[in-house]
N, CA, C and O atoms as a printed pandas DataFrame, in Angstrom:
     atom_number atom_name residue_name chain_id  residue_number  x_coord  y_coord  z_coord
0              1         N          UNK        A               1  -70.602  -38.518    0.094
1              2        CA          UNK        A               1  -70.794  -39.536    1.100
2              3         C          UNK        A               1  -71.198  -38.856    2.413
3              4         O          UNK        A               1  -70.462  -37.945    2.791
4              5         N          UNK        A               2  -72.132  -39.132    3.070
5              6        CA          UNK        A               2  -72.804  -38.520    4.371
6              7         C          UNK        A               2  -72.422  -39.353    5.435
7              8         O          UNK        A               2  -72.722  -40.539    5.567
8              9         N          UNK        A               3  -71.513  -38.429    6.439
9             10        CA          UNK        A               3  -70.902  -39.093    7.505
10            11         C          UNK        A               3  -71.723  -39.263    8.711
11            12         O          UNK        A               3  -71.350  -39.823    9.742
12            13         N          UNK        A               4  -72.825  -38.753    8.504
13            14        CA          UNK        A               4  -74.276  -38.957    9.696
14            15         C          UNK        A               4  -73.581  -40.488   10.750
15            16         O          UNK        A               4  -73.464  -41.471   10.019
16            17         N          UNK        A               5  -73.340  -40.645   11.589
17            18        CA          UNK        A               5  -73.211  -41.737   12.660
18            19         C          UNK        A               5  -75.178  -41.833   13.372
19            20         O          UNK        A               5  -75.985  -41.002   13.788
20            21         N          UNK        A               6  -75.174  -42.905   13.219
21            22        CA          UNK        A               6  -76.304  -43.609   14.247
22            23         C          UNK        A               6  -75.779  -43.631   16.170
23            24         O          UNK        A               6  -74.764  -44.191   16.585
24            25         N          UNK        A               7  -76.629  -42.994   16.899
25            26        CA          UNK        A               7  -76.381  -43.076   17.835
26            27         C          UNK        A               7  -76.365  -44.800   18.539
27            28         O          UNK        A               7  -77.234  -45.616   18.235
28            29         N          UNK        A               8  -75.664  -44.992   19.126
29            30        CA          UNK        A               8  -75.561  -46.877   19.404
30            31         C          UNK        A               8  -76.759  -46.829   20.112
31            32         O          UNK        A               8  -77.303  -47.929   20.020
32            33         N          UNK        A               9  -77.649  -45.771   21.013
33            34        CA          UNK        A               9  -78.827  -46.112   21.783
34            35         C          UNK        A               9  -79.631  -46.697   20.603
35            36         O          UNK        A               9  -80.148  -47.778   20.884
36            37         N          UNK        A              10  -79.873  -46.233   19.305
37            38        CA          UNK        A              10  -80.754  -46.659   17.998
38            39         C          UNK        A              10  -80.082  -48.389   17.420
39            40         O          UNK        A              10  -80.579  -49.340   16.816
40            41         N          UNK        A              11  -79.044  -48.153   17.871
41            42        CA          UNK        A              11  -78.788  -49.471   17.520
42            43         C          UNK        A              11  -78.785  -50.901   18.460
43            44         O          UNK        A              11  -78.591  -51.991   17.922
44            45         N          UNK        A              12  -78.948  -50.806   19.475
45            46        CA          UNK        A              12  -78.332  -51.997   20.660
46            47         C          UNK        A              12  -79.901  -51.333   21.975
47            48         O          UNK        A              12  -80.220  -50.264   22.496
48            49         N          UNK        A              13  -80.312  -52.470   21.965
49            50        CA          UNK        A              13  -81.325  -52.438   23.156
50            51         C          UNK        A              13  -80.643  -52.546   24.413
51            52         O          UNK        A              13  -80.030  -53.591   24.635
52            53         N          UNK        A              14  -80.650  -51.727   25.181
53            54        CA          UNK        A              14  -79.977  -51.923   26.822
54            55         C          UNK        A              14  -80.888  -51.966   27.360
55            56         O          UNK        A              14  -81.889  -51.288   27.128
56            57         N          UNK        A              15  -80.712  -53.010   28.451
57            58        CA          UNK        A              15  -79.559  -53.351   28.911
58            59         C          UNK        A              15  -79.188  -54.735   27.942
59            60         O          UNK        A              15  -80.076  -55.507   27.579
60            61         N          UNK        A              16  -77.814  -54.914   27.604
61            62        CA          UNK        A              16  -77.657  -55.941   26.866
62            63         C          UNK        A              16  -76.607  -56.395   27.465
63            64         O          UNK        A              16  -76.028  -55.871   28.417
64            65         N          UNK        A              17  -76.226  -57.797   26.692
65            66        CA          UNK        A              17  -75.152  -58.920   26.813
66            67         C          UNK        A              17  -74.252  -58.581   25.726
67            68         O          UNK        A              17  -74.519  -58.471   24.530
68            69         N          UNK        A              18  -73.217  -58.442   26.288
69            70        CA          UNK        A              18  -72.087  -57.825   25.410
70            71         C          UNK        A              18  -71.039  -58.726   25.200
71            72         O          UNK        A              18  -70.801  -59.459   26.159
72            73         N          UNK        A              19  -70.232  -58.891   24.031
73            74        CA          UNK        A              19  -69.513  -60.053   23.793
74            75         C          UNK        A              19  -68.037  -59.027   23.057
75            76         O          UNK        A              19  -67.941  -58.262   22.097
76            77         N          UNK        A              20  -67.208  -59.465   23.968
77            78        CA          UNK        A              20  -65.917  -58.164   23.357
78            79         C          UNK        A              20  -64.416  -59.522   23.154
79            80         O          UNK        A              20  -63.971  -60.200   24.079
80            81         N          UNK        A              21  -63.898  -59.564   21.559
81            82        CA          UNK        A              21  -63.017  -60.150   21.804
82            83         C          UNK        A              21  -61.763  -59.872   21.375
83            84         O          UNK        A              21  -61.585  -58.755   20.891
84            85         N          UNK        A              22  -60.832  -60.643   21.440
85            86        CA          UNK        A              22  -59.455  -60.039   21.483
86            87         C          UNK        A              22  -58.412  -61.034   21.254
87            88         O          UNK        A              22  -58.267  -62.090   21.870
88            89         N          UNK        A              23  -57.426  -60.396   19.922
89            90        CA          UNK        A              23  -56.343  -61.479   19.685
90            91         C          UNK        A              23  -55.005  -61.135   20.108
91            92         O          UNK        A              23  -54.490  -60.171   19.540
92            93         N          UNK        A              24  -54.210  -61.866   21.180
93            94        CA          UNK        A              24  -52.569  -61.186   21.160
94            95         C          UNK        A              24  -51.916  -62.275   21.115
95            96         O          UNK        A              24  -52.394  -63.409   21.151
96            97         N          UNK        A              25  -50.492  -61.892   21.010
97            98        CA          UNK        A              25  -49.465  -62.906   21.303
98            99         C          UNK        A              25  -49.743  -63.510   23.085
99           100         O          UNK        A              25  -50.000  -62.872   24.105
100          101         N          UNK        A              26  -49.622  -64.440   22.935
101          102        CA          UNK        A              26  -49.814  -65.368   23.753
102          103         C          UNK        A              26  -48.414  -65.221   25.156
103          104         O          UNK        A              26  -47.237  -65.562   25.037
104          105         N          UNK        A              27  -48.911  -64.771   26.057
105          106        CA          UNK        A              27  -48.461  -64.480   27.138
106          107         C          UNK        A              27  -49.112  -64.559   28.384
107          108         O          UNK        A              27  -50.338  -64.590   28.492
108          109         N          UNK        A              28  -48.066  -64.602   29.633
109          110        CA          UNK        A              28  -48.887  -64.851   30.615
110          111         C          UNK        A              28  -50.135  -63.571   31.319
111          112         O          UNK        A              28  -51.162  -63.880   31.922
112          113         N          UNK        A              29  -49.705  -62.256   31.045
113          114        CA          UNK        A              29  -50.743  -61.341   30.986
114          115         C          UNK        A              29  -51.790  -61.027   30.855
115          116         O          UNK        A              29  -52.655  -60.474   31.534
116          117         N          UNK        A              30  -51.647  -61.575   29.520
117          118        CA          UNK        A              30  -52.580  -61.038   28.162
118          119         C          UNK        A              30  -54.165  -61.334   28.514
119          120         O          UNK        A              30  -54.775  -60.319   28.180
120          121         N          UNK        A              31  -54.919  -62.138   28.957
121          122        CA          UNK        A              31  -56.190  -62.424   29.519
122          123         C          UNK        A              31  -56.345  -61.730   30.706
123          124         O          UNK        A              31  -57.370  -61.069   30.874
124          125         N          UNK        A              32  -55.221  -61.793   31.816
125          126        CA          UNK        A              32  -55.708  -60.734   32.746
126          127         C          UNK        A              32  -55.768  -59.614   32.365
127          128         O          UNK        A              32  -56.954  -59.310   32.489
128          129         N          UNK        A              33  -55.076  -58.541   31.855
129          130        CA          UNK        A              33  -55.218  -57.677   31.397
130          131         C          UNK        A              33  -56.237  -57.220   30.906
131          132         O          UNK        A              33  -56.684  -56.108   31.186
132          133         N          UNK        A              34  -56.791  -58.096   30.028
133          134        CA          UNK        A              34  -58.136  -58.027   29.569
134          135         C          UNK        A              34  -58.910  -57.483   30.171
135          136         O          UNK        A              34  -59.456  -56.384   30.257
136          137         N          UNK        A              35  -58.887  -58.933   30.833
137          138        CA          UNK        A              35  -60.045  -58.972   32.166
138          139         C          UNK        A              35  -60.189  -57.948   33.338
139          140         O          UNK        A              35  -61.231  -57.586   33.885
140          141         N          UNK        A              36  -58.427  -57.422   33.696
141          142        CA          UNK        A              36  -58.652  -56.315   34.698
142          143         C          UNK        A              36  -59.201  -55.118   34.047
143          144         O          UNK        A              36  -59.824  -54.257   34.669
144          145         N          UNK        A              37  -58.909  -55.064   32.498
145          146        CA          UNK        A              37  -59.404  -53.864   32.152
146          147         C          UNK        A              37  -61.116  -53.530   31.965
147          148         O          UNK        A              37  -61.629  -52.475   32.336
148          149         N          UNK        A              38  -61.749  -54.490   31.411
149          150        CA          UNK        A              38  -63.178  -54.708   31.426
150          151         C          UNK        A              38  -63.663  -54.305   33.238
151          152         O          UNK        A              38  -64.461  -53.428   33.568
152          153         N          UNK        A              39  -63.010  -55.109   34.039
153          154        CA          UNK        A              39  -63.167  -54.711   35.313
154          155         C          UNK        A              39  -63.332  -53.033   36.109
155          156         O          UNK        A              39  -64.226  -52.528   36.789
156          157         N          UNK        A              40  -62.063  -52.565   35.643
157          158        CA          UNK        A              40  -61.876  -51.314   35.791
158          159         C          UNK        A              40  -63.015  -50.277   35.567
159          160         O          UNK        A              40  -63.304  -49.249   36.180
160          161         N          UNK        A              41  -63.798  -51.152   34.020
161          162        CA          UNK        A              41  -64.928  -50.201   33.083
162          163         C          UNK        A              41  -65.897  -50.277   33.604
163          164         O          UNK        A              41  -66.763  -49.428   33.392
164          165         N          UNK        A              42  -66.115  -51.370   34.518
165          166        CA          UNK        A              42  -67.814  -51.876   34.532
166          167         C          UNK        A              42  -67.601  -51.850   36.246
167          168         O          UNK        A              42  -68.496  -51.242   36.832
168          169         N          UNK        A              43  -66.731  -52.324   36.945
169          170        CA          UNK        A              43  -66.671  -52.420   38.085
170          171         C          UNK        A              43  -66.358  -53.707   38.587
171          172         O          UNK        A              43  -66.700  -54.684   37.922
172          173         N          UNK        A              44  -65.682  -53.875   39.798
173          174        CA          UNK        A              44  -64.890  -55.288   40.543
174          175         C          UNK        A              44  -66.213  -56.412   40.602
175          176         O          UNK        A              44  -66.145  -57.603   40.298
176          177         N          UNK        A              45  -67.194  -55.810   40.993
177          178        CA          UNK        A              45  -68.550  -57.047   41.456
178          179         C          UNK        A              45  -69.447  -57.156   40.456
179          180         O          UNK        A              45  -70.574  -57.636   40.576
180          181         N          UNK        A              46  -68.827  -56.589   39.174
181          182        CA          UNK        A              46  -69.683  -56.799   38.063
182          183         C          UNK        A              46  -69.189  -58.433   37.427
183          184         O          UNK        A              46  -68.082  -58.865   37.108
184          185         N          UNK        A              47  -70.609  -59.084   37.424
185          186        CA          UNK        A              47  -70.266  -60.808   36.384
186          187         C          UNK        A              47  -69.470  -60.524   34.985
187          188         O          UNK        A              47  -70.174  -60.111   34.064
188          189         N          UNK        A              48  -68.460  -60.652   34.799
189          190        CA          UNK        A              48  -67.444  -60.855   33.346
190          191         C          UNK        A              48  -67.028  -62.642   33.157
191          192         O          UNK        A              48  -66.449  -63.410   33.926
192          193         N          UNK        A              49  -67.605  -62.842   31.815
193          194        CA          UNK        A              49  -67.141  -64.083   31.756
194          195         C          UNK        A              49  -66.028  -63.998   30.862
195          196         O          UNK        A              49  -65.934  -63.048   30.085
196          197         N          UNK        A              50  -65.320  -64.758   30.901
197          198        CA          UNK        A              50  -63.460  -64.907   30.486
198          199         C          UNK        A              50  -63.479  -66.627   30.191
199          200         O          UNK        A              50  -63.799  -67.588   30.891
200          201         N          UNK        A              51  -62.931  -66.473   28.693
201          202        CA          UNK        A              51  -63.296  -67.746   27.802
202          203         C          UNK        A              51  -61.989  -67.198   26.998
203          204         O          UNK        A              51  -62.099  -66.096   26.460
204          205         N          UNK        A              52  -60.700  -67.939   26.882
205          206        CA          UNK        A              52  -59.854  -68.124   26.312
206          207         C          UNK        A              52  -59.539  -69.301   25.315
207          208         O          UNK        A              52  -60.398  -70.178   25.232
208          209         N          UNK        A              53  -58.388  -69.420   24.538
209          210        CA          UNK        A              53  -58.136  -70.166   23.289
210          211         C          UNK        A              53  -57.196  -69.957   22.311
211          212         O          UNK        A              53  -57.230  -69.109   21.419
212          213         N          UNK        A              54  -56.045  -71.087   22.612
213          214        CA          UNK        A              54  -55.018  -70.727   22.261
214          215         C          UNK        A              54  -54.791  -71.347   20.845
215          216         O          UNK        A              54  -55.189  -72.432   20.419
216          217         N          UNK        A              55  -54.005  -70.327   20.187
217          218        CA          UNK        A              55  -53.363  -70.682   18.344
218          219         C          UNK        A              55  -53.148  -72.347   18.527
219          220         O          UNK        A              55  -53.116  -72.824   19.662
220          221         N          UNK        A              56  -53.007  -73.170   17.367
221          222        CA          UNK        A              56  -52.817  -74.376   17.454
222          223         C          UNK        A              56  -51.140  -74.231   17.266
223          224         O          UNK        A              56  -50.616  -75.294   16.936
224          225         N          UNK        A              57  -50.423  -73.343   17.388
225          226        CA          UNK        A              57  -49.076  -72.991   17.574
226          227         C          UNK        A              57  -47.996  -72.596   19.086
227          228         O          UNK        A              57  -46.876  -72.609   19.597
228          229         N          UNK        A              58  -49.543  -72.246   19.212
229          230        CA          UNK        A              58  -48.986  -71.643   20.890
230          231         C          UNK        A              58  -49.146  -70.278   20.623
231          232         O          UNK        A              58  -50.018  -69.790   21.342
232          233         N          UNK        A              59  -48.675  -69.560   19.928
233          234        CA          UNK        A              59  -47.945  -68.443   19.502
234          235         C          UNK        A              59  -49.314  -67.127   20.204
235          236         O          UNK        A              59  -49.028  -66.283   21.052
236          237         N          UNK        A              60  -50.294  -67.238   19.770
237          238        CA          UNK        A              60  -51.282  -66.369   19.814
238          239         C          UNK        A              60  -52.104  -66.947   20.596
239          240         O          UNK        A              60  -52.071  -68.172   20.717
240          241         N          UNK        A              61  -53.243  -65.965   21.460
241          242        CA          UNK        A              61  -54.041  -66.190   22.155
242          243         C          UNK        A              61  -55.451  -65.643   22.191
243          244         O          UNK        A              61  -55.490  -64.461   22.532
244          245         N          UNK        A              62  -56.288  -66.043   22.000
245          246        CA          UNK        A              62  -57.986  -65.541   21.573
246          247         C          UNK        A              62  -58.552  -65.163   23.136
247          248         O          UNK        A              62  -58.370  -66.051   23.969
248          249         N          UNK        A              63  -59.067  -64.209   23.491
249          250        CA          UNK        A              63  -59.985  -63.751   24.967
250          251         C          UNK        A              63  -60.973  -63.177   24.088
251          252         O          UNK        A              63  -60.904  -62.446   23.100
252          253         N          UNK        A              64  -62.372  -63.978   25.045
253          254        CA          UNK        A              64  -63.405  -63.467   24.756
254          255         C          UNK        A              64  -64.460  -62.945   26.227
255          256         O          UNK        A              64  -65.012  -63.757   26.970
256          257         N          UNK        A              65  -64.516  -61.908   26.332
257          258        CA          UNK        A              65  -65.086  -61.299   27.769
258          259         C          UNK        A              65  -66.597  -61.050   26.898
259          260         O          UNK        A              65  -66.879  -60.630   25.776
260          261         N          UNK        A              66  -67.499  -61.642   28.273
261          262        CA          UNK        A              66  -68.734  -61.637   28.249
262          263         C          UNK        A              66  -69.530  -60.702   29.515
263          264         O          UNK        A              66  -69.556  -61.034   30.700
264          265         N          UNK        A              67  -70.162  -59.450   28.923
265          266        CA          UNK        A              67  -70.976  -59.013   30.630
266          267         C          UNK        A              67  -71.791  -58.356   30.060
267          268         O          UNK        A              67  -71.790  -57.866   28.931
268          269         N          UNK        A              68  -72.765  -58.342   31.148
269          270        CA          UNK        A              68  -74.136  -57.423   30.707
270          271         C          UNK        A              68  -73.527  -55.950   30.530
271          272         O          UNK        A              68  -72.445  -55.755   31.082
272          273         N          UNK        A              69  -74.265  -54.608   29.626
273          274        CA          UNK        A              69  -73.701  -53.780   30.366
274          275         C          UNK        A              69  -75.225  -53.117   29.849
275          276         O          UNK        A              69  -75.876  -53.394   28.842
276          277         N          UNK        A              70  -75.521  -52.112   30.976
277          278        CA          UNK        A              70  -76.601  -51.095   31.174
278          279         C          UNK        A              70  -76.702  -50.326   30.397
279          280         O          UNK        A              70  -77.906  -50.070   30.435
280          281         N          UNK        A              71  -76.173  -49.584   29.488
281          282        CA          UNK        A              71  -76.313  -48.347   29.096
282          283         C          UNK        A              71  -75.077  -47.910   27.942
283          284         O          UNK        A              71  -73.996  -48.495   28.010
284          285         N          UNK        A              72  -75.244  -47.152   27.188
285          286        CA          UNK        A              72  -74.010  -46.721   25.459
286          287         C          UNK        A              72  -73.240  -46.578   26.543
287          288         O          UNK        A              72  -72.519  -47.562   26.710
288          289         N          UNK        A              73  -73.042  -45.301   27.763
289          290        CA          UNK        A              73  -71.875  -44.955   28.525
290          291         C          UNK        A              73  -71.084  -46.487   29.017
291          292         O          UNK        A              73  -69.876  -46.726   29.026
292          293         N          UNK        A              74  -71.980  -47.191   29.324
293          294        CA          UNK        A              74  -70.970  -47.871   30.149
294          295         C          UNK        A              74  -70.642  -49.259   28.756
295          296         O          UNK        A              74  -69.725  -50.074   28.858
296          297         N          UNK        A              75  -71.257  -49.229   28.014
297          298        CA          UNK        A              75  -70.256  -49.899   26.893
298          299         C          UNK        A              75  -69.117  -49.152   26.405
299          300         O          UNK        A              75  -68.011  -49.673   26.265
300          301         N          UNK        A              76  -69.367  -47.942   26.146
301          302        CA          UNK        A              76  -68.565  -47.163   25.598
302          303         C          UNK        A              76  -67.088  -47.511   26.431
303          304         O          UNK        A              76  -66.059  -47.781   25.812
304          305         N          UNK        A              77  -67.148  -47.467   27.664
305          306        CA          UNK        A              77  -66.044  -47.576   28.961
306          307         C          UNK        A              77  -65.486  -48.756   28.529
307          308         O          UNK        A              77  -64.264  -48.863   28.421
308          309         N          UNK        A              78  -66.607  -50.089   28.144
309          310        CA          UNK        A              78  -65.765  -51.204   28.692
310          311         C          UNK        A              78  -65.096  -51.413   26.864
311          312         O          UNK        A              78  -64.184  -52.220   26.684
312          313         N          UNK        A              79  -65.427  -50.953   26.178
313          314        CA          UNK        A              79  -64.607  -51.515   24.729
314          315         C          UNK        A              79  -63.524  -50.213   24.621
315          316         O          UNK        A              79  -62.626  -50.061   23.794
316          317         N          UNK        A              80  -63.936  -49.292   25.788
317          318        CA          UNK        A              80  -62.724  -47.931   25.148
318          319         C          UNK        A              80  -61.255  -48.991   26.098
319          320         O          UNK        A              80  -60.093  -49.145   25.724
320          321         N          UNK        A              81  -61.910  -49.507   27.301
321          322        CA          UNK        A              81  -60.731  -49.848   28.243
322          323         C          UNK        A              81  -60.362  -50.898   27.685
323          324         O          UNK        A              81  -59.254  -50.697   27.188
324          325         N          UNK        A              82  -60.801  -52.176   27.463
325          326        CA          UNK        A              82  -60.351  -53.031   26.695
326          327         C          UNK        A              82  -59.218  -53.049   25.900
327          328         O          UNK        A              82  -58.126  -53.604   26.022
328          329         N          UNK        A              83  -59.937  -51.985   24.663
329          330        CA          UNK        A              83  -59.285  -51.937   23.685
330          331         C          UNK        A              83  -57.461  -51.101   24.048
331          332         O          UNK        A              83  -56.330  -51.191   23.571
332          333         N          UNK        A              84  -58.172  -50.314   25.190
333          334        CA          UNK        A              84  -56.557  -49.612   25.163
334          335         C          UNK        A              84  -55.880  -50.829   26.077
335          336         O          UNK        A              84  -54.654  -50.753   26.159
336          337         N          UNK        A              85  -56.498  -51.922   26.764
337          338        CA          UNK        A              85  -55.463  -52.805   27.080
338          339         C          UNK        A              85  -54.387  -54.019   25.953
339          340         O          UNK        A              85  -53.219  -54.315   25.699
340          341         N          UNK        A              86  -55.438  -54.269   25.692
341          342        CA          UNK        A              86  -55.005  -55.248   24.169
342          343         C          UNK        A              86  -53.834  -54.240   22.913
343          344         O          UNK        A              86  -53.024  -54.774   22.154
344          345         N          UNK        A              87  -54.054  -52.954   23.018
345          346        CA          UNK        A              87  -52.996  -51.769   22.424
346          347         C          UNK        A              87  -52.202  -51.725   23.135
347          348         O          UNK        A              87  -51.144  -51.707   22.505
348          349         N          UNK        A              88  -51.935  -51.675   24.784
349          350        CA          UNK        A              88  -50.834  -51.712   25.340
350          351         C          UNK        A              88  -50.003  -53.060   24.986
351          352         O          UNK        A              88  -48.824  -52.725   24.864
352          353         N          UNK        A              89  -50.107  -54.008   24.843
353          354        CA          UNK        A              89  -49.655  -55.258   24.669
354          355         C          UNK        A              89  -48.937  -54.970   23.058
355          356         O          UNK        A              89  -47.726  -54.986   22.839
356          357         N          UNK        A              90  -49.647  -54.798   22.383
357          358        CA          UNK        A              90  -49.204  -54.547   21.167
358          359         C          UNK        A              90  -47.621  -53.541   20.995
359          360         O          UNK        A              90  -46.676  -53.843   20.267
360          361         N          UNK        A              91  -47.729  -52.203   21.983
361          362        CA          UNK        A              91  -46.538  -52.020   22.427
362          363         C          UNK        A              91  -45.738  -51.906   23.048
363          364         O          UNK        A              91  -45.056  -50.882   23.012
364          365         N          UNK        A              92  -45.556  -52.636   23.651
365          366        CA          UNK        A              92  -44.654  -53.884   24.185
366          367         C          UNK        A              92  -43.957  -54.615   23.360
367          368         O          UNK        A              92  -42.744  -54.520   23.176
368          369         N          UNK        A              93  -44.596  -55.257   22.914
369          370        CA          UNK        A              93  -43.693  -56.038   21.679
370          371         C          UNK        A              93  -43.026  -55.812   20.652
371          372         O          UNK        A              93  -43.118  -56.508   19.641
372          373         N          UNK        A              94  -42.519  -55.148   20.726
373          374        CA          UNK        A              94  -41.260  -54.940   19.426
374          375         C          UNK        A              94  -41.769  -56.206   17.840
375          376         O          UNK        A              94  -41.711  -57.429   17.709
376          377         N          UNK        A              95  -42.300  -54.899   16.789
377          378        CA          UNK        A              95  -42.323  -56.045   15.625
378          379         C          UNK        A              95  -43.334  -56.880   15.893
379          380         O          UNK        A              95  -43.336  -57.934   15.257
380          381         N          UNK        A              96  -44.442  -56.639   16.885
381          382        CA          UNK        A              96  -45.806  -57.732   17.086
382          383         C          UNK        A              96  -46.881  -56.990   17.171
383          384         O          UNK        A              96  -46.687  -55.929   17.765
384          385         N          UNK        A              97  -47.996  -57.176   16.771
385          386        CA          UNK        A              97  -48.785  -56.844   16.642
386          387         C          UNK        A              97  -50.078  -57.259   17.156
387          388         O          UNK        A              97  -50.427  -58.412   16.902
388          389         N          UNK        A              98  -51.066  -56.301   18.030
389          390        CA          UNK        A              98  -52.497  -57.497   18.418
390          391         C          UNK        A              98  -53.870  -56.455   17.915
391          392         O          UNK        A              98  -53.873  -55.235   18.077
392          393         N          UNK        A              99  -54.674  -57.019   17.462
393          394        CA          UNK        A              99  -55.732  -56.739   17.183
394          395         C          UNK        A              99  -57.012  -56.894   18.016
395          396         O          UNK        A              99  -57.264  -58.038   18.393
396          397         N          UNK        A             100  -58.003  -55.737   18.418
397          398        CA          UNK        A             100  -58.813  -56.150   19.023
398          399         C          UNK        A             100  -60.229  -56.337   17.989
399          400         O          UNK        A             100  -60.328  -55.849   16.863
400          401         N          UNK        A             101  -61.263  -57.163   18.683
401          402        CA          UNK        A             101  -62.145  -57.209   17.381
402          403         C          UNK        A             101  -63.527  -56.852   18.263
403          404         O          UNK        A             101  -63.501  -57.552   19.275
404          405         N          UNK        A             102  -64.210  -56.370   18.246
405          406        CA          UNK        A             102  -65.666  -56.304   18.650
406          407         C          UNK        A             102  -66.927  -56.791   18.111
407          408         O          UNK        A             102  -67.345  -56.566   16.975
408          409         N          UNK        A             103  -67.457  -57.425   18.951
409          410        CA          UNK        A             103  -68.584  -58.204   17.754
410          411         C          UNK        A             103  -70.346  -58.161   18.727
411          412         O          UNK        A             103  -70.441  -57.783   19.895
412          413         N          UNK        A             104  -71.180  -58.499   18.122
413          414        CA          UNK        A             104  -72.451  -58.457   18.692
414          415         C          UNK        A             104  -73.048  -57.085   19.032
415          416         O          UNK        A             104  -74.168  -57.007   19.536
């Protein structure tokens, strides 16, 4: 099996519209967090759209952050930060678990 990786510049035309989403237990945090973390990656005056959606339980909570981003580096930033926010949440919770998902 040949572990060759495709560089993401071969894969994704930049500058693109990036769509990053994310499932946790449902808390009052959990979307900001998100959101401050995408922030952190891309910058405070960068457009992030923030589109939430909650379990028909309550229990869990869906964030979906939307922003252009310029270049592999600065995607790379905003799904590395993301993702380690949505992992912090995860431990935290004792026995809970959140998954982040990336798509587009």
């Amino acid at each position: 099996m040949d572990d060759t990786r495709i560089p993401i510049e071969e894969l994704i035309d930049f500058p693109t519209r990036y769509i990053f989403k994310a499932i946790g237990h449902h808390t009052l945090a959990f979307s900001g967090r998100c959101l401050a973390a995408a922030r952190g990656a891309l910058g405070e005056d960068r457009k992030i759209e923030l589109r939430t959606r909650m379990s028909s339980k309550a229990a869990y909570l869906s964030v979906t952050l939307i922003a252009r981003v310029e270049n592999a580096d600065e995607l790379r930033a905003f799904l590395e930060s993301c993702q380690t926010a949505v992992c912090s949440q995860a431990n935290r919770a004792a026995g809970e678990s959140s998954r982040p998902a990336a798509s587009e």
